[in-house]
Biopython code that builds the backbone (N, CA, C, O; Angstrom):
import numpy as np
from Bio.PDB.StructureBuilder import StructureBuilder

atoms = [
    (1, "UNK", "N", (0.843, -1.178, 0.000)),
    (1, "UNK", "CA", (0.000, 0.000, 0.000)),
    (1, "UNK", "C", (0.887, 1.240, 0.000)),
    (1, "UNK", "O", (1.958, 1.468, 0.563)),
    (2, "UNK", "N", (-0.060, 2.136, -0.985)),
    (2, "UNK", "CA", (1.474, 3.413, -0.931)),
    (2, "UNK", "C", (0.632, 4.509, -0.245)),
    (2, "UNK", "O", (-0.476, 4.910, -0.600)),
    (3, "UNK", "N", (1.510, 4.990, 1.001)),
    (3, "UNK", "CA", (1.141, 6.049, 1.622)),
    (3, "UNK", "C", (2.099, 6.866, 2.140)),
    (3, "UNK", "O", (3.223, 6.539, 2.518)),
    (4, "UNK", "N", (1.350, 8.481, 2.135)),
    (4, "UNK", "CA", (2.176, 9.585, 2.343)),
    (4, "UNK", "C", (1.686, 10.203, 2.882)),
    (4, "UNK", "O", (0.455, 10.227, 2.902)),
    (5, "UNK", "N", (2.634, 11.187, 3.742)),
    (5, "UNK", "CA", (1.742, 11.846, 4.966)),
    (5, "UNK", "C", (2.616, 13.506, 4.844)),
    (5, "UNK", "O", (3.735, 13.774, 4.406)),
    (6, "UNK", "N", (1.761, 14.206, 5.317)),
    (6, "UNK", "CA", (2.029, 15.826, 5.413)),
    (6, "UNK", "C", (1.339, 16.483, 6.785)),
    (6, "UNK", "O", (0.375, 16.158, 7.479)),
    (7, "UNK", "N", (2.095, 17.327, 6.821)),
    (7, "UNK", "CA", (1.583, 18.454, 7.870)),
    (7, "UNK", "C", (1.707, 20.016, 7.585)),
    (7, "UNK", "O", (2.690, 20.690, 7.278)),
    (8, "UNK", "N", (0.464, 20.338, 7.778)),
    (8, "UNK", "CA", (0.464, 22.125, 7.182)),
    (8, "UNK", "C", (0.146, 22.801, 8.582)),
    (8, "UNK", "O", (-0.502, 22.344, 9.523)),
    (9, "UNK", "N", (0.710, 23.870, 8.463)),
    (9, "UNK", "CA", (0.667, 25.192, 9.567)),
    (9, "UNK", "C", (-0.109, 25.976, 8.494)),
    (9, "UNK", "O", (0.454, 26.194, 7.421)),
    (10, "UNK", "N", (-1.478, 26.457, 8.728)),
    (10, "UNK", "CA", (-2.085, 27.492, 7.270)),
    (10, "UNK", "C", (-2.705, 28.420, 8.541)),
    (10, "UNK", "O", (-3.266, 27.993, 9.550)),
    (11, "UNK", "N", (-2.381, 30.049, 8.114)),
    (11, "UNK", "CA", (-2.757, 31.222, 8.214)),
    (11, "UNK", "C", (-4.236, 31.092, 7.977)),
    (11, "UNK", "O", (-4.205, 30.264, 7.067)),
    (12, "UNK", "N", (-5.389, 31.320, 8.157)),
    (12, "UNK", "CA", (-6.490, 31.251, 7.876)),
    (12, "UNK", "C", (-7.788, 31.312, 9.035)),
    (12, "UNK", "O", (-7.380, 30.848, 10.100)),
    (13, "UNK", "N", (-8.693, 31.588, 9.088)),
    (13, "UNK", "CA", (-10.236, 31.578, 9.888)),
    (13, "UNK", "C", (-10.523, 30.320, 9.939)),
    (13, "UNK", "O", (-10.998, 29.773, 8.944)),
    (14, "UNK", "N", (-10.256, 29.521, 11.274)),
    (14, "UNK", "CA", (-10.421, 28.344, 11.610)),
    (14, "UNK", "C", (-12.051, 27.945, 11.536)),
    (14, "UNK", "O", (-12.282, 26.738, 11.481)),
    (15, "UNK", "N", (-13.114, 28.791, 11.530)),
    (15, "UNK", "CA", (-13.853, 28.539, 11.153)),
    (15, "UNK", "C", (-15.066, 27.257, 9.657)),
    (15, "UNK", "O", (-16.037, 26.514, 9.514)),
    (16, "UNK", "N", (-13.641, 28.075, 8.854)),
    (16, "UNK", "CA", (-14.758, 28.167, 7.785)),
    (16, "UNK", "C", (-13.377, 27.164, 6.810)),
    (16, "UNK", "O", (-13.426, 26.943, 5.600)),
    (17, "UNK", "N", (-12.561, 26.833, 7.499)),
    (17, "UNK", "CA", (-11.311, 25.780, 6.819)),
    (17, "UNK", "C", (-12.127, 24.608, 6.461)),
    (17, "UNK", "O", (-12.077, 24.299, 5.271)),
    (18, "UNK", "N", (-12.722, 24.030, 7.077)),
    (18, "UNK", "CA", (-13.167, 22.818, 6.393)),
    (18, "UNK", "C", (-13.848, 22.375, 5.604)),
    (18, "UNK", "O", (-14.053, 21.238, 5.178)),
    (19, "UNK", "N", (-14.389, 23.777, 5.309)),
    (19, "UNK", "CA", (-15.474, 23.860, 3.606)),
    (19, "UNK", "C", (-14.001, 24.160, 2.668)),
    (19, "UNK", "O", (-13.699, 23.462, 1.701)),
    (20, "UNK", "N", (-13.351, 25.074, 3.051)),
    (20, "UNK", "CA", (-12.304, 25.579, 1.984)),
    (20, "UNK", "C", (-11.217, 24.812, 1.662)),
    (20, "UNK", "O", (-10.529, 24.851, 0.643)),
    (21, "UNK", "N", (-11.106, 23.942, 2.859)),
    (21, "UNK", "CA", (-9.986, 22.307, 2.558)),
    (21, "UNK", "C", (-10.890, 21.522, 1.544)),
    (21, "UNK", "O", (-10.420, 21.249, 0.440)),
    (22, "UNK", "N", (-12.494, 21.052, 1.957)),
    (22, "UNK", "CA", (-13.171, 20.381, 1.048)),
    (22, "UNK", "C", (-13.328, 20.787, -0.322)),
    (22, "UNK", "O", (-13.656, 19.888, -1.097)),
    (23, "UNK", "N", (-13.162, 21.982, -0.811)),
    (23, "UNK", "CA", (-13.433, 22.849, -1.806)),
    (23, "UNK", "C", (-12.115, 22.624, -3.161)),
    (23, "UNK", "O", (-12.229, 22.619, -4.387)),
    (24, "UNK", "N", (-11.086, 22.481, -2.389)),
    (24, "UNK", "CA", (-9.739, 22.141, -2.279)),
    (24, "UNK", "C", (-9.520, 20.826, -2.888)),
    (24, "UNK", "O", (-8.762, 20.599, -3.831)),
    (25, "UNK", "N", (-10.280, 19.948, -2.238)),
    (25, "UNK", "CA", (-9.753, 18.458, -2.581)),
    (25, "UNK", "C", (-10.695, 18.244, -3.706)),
    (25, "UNK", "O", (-10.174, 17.409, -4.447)),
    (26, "UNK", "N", (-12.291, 18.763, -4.349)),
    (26, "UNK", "CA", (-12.854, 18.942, -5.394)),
    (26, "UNK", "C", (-12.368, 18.960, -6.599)),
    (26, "UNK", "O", (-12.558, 18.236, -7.576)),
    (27, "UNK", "N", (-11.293, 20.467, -6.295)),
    (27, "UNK", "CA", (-10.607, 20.620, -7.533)),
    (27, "UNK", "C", (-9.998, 20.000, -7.643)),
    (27, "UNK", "O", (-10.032, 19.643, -8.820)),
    (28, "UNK", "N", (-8.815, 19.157, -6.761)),
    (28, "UNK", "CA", (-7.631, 18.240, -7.078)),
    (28, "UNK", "C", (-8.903, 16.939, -8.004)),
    (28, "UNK", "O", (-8.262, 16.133, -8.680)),
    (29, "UNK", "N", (-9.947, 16.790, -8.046)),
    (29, "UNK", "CA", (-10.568, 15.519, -8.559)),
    (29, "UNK", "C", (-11.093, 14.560, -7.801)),
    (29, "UNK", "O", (-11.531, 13.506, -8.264)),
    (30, "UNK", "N", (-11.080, 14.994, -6.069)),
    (30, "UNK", "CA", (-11.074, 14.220, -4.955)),
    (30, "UNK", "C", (-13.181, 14.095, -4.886)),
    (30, "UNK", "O", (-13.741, 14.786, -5.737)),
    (31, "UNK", "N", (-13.998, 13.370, -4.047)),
    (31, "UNK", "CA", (-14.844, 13.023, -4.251)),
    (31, "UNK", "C", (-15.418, 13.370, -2.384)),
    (31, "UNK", "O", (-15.304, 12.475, -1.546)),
    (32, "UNK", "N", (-15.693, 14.028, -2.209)),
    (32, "UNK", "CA", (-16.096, 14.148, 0.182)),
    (32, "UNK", "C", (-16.895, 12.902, 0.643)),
    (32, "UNK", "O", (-17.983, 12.757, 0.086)),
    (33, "UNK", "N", (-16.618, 12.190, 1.356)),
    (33, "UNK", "CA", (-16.926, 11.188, 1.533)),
    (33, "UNK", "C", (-17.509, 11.073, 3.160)),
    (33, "UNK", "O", (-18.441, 10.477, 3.699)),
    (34, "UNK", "N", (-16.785, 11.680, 3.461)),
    (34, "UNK", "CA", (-17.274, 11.731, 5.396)),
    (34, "UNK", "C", (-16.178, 13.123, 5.413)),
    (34, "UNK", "O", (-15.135, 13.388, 4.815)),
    (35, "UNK", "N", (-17.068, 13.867, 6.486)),
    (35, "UNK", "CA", (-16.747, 15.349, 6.628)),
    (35, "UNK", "C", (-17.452, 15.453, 8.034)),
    (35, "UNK", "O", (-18.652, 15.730, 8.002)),
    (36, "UNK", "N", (-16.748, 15.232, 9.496)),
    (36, "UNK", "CA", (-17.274, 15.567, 10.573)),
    (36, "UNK", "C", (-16.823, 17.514, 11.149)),
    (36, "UNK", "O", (-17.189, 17.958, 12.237)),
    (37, "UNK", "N", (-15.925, 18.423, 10.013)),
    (37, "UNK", "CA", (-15.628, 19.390, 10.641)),
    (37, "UNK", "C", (-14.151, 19.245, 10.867)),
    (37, "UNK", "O", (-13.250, 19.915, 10.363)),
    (38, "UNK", "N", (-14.031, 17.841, 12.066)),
    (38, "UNK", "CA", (-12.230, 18.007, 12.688)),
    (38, "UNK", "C", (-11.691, 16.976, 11.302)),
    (38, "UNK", "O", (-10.585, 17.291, 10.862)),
    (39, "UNK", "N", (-12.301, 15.947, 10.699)),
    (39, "UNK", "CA", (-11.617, 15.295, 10.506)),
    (39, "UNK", "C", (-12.615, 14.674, 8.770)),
    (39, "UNK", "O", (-13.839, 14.581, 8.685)),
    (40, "UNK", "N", (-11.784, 14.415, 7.842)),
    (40, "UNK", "CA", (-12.158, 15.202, 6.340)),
    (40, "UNK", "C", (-11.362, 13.714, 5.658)),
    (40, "UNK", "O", (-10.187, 13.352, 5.590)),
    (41, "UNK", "N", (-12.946, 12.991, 5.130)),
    (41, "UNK", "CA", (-12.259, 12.108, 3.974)),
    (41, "UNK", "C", (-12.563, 11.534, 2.786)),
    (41, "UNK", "O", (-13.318, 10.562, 2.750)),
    (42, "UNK", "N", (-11.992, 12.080, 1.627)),
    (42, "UNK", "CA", (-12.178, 12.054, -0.007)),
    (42, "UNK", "C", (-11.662, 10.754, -1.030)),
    (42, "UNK", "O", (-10.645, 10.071, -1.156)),
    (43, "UNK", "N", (-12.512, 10.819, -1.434)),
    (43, "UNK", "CA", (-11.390, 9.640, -2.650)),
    (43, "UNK", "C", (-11.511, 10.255, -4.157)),
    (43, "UNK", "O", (-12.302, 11.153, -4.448)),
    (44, "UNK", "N", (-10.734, 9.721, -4.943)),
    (44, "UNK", "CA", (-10.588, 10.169, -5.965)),
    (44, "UNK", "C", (-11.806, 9.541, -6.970)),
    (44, "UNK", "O", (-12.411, 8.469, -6.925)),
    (45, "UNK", "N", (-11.880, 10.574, -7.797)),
    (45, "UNK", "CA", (-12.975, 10.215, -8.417)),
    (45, "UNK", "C", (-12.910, 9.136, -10.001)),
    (45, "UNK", "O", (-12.598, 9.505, -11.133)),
    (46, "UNK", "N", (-13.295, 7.850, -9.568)),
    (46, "UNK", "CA", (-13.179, 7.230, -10.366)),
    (46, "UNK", "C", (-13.506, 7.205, -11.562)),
    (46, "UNK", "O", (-14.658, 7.584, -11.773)),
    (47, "UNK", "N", (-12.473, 6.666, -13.090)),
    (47, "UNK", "CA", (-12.213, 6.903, -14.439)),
    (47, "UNK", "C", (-11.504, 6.910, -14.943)),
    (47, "UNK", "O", (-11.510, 6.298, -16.011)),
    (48, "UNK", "N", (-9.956, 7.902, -14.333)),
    (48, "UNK", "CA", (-9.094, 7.712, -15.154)),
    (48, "UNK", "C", (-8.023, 6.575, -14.638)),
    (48, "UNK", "O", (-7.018, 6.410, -15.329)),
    (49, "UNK", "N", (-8.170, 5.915, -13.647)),
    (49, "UNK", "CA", (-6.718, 4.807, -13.035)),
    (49, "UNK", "C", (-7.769, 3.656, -12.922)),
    (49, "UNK", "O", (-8.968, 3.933, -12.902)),
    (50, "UNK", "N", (-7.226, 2.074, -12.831)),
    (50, "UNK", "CA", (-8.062, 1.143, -12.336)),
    (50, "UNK", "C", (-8.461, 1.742, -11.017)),
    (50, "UNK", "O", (-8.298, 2.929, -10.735)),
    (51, "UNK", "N", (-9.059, 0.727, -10.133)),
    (51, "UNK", "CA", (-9.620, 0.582, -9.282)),
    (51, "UNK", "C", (-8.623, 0.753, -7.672)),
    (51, "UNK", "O", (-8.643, 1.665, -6.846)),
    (52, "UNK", "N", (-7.946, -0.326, -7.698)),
    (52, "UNK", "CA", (-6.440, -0.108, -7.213)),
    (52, "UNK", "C", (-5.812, 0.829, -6.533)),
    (52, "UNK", "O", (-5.417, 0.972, -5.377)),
    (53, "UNK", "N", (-5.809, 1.637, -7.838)),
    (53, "UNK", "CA", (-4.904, 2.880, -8.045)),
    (53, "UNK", "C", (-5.730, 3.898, -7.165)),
    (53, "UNK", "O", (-5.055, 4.714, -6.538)),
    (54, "UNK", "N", (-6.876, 3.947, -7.056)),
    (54, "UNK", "CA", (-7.648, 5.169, -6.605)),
    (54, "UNK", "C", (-7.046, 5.959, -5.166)),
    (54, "UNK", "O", (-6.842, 5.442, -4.068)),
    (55, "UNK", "N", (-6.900, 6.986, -5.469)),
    (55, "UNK", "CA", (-6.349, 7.386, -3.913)),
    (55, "UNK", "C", (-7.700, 7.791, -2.998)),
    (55, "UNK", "O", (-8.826, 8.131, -3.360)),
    (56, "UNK", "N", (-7.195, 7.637, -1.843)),
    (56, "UNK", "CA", (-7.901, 8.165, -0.903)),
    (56, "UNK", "C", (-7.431, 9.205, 0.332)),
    (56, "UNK", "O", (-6.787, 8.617, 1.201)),
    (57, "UNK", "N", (-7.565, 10.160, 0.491)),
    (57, "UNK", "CA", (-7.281, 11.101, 1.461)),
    (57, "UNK", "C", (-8.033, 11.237, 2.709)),
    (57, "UNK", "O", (-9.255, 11.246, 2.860)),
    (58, "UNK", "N", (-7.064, 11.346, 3.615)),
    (58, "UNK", "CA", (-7.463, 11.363, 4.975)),
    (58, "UNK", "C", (-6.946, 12.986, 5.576)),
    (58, "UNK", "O", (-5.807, 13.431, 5.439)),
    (59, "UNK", "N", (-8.165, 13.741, 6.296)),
    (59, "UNK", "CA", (-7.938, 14.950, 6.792)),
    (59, "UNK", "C", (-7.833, 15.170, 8.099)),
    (59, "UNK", "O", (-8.975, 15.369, 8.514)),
    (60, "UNK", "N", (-7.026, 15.242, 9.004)),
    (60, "UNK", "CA", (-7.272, 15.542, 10.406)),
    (60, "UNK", "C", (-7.159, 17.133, 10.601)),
    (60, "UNK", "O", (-6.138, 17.612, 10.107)),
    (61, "UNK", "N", (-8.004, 18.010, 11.217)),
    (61, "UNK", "CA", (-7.948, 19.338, 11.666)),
    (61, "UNK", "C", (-7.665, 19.067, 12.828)),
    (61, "UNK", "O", (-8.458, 18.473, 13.558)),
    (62, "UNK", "N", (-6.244, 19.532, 13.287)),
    (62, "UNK", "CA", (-5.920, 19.491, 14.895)),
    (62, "UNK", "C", (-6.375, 20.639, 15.911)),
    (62, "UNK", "O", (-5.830, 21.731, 16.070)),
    (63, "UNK", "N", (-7.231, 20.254, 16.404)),
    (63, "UNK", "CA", (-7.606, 21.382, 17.496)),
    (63, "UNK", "C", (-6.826, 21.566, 18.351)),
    (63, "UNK", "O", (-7.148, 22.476, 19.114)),
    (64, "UNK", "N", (-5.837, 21.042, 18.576)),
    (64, "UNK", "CA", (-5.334, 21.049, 20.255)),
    (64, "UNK", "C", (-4.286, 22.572, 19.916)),
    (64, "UNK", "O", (-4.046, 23.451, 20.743)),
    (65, "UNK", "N", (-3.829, 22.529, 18.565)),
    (65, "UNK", "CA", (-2.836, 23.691, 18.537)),
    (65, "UNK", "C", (-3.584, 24.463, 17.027)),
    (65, "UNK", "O", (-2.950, 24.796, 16.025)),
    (66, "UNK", "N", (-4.757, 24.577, 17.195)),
    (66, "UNK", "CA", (-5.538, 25.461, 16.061)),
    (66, "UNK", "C", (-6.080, 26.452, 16.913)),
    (66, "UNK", "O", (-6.761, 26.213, 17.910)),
    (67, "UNK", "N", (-5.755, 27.598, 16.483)),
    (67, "UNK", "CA", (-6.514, 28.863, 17.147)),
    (67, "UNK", "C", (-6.957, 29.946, 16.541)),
    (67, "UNK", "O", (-6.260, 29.938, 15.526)),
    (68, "UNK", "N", (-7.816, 31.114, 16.446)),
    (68, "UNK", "CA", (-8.884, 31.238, 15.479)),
    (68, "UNK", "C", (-8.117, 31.909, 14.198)),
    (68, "UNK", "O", (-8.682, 32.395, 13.218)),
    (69, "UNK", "N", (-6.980, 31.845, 14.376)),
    (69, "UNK", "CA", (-6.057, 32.240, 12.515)),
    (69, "UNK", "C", (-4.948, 31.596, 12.443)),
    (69, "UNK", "O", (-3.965, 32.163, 11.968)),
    (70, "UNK", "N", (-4.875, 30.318, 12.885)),
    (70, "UNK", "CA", (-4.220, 29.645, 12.519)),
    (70, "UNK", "C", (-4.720, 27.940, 12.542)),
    (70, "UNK", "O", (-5.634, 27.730, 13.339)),
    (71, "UNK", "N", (-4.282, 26.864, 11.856)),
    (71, "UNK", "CA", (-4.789, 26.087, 11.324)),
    (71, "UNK", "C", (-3.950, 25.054, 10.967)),
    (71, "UNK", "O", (-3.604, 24.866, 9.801)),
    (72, "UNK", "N", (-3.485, 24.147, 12.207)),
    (72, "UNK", "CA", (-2.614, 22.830, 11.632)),
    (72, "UNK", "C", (-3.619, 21.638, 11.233)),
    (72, "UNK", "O", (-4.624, 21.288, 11.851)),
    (73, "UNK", "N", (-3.011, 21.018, 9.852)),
    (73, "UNK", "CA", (-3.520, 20.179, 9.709)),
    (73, "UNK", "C", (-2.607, 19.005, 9.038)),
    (73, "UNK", "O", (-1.550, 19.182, 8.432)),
    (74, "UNK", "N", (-3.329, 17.643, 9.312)),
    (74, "UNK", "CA", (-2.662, 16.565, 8.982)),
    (74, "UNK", "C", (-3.169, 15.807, 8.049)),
    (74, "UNK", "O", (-4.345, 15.466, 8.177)),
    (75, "UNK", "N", (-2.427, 15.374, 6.924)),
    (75, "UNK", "CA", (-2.621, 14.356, 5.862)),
    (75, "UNK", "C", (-2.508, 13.345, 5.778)),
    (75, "UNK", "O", (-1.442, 13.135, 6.357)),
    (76, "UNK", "N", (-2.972, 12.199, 5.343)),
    (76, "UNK", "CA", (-2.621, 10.639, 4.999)),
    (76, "UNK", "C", (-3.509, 10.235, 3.490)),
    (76, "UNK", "O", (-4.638, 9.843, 3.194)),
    (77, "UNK", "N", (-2.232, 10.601, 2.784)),
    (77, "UNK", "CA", (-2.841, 10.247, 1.351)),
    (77, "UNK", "C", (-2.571, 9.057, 0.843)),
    (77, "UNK", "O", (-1.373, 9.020, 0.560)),
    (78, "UNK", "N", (-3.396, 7.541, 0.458)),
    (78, "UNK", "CA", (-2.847, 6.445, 0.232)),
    (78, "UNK", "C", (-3.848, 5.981, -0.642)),
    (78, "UNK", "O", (-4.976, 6.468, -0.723)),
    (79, "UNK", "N", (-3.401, 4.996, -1.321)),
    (79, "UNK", "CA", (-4.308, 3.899, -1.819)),
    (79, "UNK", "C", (-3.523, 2.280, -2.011)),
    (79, "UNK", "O", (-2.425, 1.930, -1.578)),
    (80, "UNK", "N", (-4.415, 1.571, -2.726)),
    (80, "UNK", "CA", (-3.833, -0.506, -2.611)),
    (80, "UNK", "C", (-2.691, -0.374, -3.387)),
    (80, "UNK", "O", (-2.093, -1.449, -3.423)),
    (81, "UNK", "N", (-2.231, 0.354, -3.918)),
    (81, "UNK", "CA", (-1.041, 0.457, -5.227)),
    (81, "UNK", "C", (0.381, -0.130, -4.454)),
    (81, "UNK", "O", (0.459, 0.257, -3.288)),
    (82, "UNK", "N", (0.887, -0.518, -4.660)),
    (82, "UNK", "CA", (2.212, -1.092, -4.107)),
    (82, "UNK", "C", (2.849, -0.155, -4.792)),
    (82, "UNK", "O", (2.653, 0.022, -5.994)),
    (83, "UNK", "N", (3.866, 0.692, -3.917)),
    (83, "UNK", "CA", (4.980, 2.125, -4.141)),
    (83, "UNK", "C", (6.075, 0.636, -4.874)),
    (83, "UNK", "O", (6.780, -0.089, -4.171)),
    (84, "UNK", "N", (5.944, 0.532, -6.201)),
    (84, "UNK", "CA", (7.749, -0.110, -6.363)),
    (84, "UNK", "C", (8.157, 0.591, -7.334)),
    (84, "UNK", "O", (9.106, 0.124, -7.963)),
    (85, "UNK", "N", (7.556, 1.998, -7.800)),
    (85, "UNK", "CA", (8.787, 3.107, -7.814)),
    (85, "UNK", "C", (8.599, 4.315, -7.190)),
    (85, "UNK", "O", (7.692, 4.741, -6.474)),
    (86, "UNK", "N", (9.683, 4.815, -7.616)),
    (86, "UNK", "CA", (9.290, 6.361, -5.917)),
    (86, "UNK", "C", (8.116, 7.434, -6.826)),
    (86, "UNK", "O", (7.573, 8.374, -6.245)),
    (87, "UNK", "N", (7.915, 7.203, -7.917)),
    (87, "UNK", "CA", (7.181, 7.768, -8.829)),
    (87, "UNK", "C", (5.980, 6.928, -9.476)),
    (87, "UNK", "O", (6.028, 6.309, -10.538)),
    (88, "UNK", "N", (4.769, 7.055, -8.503)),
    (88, "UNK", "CA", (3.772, 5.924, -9.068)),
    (88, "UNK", "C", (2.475, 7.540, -9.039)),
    (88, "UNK", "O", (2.647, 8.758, -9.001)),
    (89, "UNK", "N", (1.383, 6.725, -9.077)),
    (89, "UNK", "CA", (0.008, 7.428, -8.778)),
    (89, "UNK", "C", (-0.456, 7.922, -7.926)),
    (89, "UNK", "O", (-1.152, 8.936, -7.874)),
    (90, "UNK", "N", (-0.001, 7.027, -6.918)),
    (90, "UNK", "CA", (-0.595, 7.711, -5.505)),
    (90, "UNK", "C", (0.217, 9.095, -4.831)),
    (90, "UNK", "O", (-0.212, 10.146, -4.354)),
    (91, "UNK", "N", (1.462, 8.603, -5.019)),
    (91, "UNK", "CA", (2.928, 10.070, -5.277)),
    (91, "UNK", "C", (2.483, 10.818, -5.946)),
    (91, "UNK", "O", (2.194, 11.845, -5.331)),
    (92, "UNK", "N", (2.137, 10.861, -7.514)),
    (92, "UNK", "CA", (2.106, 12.019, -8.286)),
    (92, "UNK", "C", (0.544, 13.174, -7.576)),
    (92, "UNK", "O", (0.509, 14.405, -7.575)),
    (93, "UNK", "N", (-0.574, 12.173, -7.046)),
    (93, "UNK", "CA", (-1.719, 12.546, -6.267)),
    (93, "UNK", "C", (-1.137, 13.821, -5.149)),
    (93, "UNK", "O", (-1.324, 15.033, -5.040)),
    (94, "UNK", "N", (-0.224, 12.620, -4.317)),
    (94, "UNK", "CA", (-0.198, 13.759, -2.786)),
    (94, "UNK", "C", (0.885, 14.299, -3.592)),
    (94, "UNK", "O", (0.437, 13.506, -4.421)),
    (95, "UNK", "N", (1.714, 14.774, -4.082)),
    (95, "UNK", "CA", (2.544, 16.105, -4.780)),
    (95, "UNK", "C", (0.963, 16.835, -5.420)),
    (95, "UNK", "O", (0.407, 17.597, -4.629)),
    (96, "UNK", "N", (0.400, 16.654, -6.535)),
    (96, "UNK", "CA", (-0.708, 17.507, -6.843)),
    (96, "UNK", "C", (-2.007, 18.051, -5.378)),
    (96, "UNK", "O", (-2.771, 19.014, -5.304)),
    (97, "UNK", "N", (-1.799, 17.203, -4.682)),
    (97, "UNK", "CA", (-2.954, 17.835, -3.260)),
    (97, "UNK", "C", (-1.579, 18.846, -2.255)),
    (97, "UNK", "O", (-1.690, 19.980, -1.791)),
    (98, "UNK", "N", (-0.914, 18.321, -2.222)),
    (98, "UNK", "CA", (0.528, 19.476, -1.272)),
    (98, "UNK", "C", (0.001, 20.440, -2.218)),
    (98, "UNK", "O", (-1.041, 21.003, -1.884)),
    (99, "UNK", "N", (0.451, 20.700, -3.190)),
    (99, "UNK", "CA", (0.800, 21.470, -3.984)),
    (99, "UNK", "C", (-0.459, 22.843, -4.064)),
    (99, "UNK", "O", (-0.306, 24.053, -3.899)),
    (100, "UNK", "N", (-1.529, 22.141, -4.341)),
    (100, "UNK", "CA", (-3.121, 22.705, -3.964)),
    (100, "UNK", "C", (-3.099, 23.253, -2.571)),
    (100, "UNK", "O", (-3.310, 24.465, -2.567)),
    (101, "UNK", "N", (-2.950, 22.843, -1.644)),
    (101, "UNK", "CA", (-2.931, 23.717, -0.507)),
    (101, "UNK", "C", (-1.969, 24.496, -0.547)),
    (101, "UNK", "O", (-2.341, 25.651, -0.753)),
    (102, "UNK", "N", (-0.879, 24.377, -0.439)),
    (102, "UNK", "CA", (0.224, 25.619, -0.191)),
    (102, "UNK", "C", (0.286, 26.747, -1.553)),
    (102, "UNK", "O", (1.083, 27.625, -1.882)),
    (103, "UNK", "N", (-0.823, 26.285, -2.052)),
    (103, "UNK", "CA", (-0.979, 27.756, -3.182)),
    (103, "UNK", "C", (-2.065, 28.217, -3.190)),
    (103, "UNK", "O", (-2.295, 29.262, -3.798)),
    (104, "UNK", "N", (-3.129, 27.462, -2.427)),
    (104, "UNK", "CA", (-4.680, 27.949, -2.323)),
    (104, "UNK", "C", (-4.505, 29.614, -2.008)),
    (104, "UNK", "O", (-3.602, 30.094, -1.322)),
    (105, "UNK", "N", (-5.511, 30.317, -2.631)),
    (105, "UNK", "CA", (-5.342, 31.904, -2.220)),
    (105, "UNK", "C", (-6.100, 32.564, -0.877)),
    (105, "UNK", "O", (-6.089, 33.719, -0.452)),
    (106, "UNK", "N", (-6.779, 31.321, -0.375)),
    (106, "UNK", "CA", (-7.733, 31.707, 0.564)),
    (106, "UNK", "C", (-7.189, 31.598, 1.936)),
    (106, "UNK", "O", (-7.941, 31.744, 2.900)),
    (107, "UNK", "N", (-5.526, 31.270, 2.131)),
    (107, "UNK", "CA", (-4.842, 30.699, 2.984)),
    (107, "UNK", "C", (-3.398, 31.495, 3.043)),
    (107, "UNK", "O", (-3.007, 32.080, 2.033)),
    (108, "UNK", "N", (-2.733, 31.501, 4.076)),
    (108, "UNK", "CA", (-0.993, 31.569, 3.567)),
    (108, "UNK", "C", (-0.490, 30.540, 4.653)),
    (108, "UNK", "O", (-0.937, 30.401, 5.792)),
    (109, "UNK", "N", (0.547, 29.848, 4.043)),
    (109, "UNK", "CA", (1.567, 28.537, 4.131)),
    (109, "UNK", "C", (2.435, 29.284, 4.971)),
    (109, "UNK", "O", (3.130, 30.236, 4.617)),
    (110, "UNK", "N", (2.324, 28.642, 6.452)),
    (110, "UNK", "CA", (3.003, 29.321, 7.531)),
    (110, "UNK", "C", (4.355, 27.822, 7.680)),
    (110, "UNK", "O", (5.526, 28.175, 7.820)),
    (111, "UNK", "N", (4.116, 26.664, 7.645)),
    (111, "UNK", "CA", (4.941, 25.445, 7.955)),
    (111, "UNK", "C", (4.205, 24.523, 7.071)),
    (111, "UNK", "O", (2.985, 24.499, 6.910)),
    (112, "UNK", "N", (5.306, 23.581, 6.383)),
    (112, "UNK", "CA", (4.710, 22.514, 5.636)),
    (112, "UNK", "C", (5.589, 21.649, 5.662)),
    (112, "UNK", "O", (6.606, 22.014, 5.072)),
    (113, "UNK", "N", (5.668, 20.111, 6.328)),
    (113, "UNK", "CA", (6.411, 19.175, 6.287)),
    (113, "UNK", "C", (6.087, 17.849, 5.651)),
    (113, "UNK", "O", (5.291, 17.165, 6.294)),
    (114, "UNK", "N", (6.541, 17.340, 4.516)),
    (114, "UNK", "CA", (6.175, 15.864, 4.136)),
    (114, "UNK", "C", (7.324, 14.629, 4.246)),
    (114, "UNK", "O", (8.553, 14.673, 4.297)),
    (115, "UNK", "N", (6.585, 13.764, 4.257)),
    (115, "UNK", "CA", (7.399, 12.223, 4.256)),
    (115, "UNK", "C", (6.416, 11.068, 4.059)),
    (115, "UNK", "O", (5.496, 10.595, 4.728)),
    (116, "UNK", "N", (6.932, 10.821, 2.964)),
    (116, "UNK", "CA", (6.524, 8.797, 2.440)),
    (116, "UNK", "C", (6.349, 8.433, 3.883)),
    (116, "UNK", "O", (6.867, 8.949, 4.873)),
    (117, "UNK", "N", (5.433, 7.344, 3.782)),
    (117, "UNK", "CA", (5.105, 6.366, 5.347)),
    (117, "UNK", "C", (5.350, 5.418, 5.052)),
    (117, "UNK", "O", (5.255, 4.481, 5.845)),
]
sb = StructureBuilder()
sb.init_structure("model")
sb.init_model(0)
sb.init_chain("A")
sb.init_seg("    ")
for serial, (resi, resn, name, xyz) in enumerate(atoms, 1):
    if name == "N":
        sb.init_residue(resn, " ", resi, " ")
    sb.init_atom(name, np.array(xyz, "f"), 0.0, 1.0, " ", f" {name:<3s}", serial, name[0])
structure = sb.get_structure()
């Protein structure tokens, strides 16, 4: 299973982040699947990869160190694909979803850390 994980520090109205994260994963092609507010999860919308391949994203909004303009949050982007090169589908996915948040305009990219799991 290939999975990758991130963490964002985002500038933003803790409020109203979890429509604008969901809004977010839309455009990347992602599909909302369960959306409690803290915790946010999409899959990709099936068509263009087998079945397999489909990614799925996992959202955690951390409250414990979110305060009302600022906004850590945690990623786990994976799907069944076996990583046997460092450049598959589910990789090229979480590079295109990183990439979507730390350029979203509705936000500014205060800390952003990633690593393969």
């Amino acid at each position: 299973m290939a999975r990758y994980t991130s963490l964002f520090t985002l500038e933003t109205p803790a409020e109203r982040f979890s429509a604008m994260l969901a809004e977010v994963l839309m455009i990347c092609n992602f599909d909302i699947i369960y959306d409690t507010g803290d915790y946010l999860m999409a899959r990709e919308v099936p068509g263009s990869v087998v079945f397999g391949k489909l990614v799925t994203v996992e959202a955690l909004i951390d409250r414990n160190v979110t305060t009302a303009t600022e906004v850590r949050l945690k990623l786990v982007i994976k799907n069944e694909e076996l990583p046997l090169h460092t450049q598959n589908h589910c990789r090229d996915m979480f590079d295109h979803v990183n990439q979507a948040i730390a350029d979203h305009r509705q936000w500014k990219l205060v800390e952003h850390a990633s690593t393969p799991a």
